[in-house]
C-alpha positions as CSV (number, residue, x, y, z in Angstrom):
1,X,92.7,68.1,84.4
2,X,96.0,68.3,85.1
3,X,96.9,71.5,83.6
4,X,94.0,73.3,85.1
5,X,95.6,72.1,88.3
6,X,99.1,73.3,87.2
7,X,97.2,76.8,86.0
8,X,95.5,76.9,90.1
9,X,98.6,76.2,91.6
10,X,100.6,78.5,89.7
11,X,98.4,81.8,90.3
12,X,97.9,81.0,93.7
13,X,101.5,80.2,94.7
14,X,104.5,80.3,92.2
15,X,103.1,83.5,90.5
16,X,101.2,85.1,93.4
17,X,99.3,88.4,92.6
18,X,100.0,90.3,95.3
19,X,103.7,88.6,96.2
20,X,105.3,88.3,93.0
21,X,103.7,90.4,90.6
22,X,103.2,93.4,93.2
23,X,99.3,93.9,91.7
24,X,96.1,94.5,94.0
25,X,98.8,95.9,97.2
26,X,96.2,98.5,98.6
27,X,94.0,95.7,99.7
28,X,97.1,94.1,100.8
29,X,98.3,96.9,103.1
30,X,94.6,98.7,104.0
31,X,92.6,96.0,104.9
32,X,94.9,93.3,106.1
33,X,94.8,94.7,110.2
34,X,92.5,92.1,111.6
35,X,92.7,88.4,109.7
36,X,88.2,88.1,110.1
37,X,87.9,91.4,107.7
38,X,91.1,90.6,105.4
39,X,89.5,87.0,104.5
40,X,86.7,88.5,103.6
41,X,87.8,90.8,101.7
42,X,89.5,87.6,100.1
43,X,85.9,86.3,99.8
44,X,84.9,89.8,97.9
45,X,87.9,89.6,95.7
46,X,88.2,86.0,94.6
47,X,84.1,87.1,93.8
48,X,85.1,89.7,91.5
49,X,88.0,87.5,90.1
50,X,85.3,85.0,88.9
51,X,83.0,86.7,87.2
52,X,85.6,88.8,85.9
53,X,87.2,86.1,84.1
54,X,84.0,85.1,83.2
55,X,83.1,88.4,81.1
56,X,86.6,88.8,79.9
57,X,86.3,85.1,78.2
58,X,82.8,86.0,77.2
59,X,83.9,89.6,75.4
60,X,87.3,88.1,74.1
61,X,85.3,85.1,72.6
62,X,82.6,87.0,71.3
63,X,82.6,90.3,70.9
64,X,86.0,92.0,71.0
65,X,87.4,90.0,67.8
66,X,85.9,92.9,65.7
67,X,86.5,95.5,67.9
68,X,90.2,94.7,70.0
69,X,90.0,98.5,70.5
70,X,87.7,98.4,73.0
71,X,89.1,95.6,75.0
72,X,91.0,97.7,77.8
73,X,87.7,99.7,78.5
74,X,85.4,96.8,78.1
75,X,87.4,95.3,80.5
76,X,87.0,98.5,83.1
77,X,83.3,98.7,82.7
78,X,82.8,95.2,83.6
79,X,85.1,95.0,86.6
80,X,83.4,98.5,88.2
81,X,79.9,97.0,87.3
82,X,81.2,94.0,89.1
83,X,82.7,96.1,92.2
84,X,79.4,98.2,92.3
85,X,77.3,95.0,92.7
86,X,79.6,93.2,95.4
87,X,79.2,96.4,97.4
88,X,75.8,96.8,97.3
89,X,75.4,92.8,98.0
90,X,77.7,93.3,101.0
91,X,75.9,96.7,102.3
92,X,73.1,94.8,102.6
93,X,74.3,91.2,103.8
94,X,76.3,92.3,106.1
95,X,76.7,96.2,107.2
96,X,79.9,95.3,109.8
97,X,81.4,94.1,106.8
98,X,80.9,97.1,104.8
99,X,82.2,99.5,107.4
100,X,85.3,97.4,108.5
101,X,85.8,97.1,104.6
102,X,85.1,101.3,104.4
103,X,86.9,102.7,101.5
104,X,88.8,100.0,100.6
105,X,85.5,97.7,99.4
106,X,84.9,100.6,96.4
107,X,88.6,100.3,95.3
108,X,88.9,97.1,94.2
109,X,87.2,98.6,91.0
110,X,90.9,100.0,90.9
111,X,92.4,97.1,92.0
112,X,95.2,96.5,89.6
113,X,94.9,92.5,90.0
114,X,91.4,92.4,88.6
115,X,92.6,94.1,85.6
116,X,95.4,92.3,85.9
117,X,93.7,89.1,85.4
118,X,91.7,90.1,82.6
119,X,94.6,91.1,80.6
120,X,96.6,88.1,81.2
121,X,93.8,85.7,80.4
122,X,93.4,87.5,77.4
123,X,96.7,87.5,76.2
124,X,97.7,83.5,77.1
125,X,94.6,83.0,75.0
126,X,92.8,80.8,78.1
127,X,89.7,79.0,77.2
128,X,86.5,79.2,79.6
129,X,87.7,76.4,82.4
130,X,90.8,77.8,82.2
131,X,90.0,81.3,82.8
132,X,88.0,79.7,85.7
133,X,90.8,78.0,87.3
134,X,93.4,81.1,86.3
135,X,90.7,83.2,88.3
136,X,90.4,80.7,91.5
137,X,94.2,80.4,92.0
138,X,94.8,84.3,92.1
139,X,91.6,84.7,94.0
140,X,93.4,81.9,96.6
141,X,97.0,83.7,96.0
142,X,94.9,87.0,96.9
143,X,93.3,85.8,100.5
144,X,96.2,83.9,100.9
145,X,98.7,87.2,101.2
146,X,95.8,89.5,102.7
147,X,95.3,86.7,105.6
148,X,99.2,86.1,105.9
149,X,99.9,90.0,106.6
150,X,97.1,90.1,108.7
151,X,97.9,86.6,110.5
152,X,101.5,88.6,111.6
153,X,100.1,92.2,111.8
154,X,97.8,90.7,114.7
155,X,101.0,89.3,115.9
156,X,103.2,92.1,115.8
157,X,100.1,94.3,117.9
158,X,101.0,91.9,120.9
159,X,104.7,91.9,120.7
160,X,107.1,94.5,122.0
161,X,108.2,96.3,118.3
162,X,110.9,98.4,118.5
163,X,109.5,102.2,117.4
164,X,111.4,102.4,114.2
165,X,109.5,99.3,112.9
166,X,106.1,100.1,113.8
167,X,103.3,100.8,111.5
168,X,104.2,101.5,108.2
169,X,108.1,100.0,108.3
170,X,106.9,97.3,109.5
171,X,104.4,96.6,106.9
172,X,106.9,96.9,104.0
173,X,109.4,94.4,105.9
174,X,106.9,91.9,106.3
175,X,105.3,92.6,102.6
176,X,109.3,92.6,101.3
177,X,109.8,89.2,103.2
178,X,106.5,87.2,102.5
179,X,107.7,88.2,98.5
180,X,110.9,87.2,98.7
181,X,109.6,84.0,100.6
182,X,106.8,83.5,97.3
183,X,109.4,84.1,94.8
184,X,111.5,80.9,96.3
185,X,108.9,79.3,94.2
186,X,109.3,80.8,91.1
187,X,111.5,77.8,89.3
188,X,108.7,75.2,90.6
189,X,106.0,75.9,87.0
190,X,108.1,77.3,84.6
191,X,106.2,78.4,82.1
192,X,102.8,77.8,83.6
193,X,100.5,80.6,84.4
């Protein structure tokens, strides 16, 4: 119990997704500009995570031992059937959603940190609970840096910004800080996760 723990902790914190390991920043910097739509889009991604790791466990244990060739497209195919079904479930859950989401709902099928997790699962050889905790913590470490940029993007709208930091500069500073910030925790799980 206490290494699937260590494993949660890890992806969600010490080796952060979107903070340490720069994967799955579109999301990061499209959809973070109000904290209501960049939880959810948490929501959708920690989703995705889950049954991702679920199917890359399932292939990896079962089917791609006698065909490793296959496992990067496997891997694609399941993630955009994934995608496709979140968005349909959310187009018809909750249409708000979908448009405040707009483009960036269909790209988490590119979303690097998807992949991301299927290939590192893979290789550090993670058994079923693990793959489930691996896929919680960066699904956490996910929402957790989409509702942090959004948390001081809402705050930076009320303050008085000088004009060479607004919009994009600003973004990059604040993305640049909150990974320096993440990184502090990088000698906390050595060789966890």
């Amino acid at each position: 119990m206490g290494d699937l723990l260590w494993i949660f902790v890890a992806a969600a914190v010490v080796n952060n997704f979107t903070l340490s390991w720069f994967l799955g920043l579109c999301p990061f910097l499209g959809v973070s500009g109000r904290l209501d739509t960049a939880f959810r889009m948490g929501l959708a991604n920690i989703f995705v995570l889950l049954v991702t790791a679920v199917c890359a466990w399932f292939l990896n244990a079962f089917i791609l031992p006698h065909a490793p060739y296959l496992r990067l497209i496997a891997f694609i195919v399941v993630i955009a059937s994934v995608v496709q079904f979140v968005e349909m479930a959310i187009r018809k859950l909750s249409p708000a959603l979908f448009e405040a989401l707009g483009i960036f709902l269909p790209l988490i099928t590119t979303n690097c940190a998807i992949l991301g997790l299927a290939l590192f699962q893979t290789n550090r050889e993670y058994g079923f609970v693990e793959s489930i905790s691996f896929a919680l913590g960066a699904g956490v470490g996910l929402t957790l840096a989409l509702v942090l940029m959004a948390g001081v993007r809402v705050e930076n709208e009320l303050r008085d910004v000088p004009d060479v930091l607004e919009g994009a500069a600003m973004s990059f500073l604040v993305a640049g800080i909150l990974s320096m910030a993440f990184m502090g925790f990088a000698g906390l799980f050595s060789g966890v996760a």
